[in-house]
N, C-alpha and C positions, 0 to 999 in steps of 0.2 A: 626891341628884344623879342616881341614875338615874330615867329614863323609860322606857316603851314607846310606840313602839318610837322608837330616836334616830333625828332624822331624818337623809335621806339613805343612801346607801350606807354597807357597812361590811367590817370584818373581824374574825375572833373570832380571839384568841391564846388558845392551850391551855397548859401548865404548859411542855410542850417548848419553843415558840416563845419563854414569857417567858423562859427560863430560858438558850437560845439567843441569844438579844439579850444578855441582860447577859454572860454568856461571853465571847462571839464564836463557840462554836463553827460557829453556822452564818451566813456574814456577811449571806443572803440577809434572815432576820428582821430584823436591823438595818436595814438598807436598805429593806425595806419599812415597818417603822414609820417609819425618817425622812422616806419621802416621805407617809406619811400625812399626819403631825405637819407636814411643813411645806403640803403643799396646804391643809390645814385645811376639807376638803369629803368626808374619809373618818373614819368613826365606829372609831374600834379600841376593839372589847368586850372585856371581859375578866372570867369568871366568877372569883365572890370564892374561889371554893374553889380555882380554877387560881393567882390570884395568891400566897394562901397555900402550896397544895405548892410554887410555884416559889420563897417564899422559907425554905421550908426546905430544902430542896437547895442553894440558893446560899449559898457564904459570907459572913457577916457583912460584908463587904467589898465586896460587890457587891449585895447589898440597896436599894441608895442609886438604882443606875439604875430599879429598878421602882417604889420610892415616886416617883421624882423623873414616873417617865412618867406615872403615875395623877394627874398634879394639869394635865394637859393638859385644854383643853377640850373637844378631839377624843376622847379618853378617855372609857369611861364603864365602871363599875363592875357587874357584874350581880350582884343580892344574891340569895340562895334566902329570902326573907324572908316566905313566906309558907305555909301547909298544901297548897294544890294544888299550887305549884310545886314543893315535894316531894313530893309521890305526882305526880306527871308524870315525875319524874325517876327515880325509883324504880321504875317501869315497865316501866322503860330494862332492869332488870334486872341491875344491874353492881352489883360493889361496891365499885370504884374510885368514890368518890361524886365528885370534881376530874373524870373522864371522862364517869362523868353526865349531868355539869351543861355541858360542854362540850357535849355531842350535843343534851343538851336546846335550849339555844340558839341551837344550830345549825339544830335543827327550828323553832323557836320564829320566829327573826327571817330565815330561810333565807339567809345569809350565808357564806361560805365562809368554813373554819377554817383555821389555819395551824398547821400540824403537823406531828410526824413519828409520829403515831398512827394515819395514815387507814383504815389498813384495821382495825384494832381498831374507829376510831369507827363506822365502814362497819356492820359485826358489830352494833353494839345499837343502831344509826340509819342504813337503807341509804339513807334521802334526803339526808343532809346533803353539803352541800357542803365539797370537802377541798381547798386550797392547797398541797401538798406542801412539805417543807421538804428541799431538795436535800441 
């Protein structure tokens, strides 16, 4: 399912924001995925490795809102599936490999991350674009 690069505009969700959405802690992520998901003319990324920490921090319980978002067509999956994309990311110097792989694709597709990381992600990728999560 995934491509490079998806077309049109987009947004990259990091482990925080998924993990914010399904909560509630932060209402701003939900809100902004919902107008993604209903415009249907904005690409919301999301690295496989952020999908997985977010759903192990979330309870079994609330798991259900990130599979359910992932089957969006607006959605797309970013895989580390290949050798360079790992030593790109790896370069990164972190070893938080879920943060990584967020800055990497942040470099990669220059898209703004939604997060409550930025200044960490700032630190191992000062180009990338950061959405703050209020």
């Amino acid at each position: 399912m995934s491509t490079f690069p998806p077309a049109g505009s987009g947004r990259i969700l990091d482990t925080s924001a998924l993990v914010s959405a399904a909560t509630g802690k932060h209402l701003y992520a939900r809100a902004l995925i919902a107008a993604s998901l209903q415009s249907g003319t904005v690409t919301l990324l999301i690295p496989v490795s952020a999908y997985i920490q977010a759903l192990a921090i979330l309870p079994q319980d609330l798991r259900w809102q990130l599979m359910l978002l992932t089957t969006s067509p607006t959605v797309d999956i970013n895989y580390m599936e290949d050798r360079e994309k790992a030593h790109e990311a790896a370069d990164l110097a972190v070893t938080d490999v879920a943060l990584a792989h967020v800055a990497w694709c942040g470099l990669r597709y220059g898209w703004q991350i939604v997060t409550d990381r930025g200044e960490e992600l700032r630190e191992i990728a000062p180009g990338v674009e950061i959405e703050p999560l209020p």
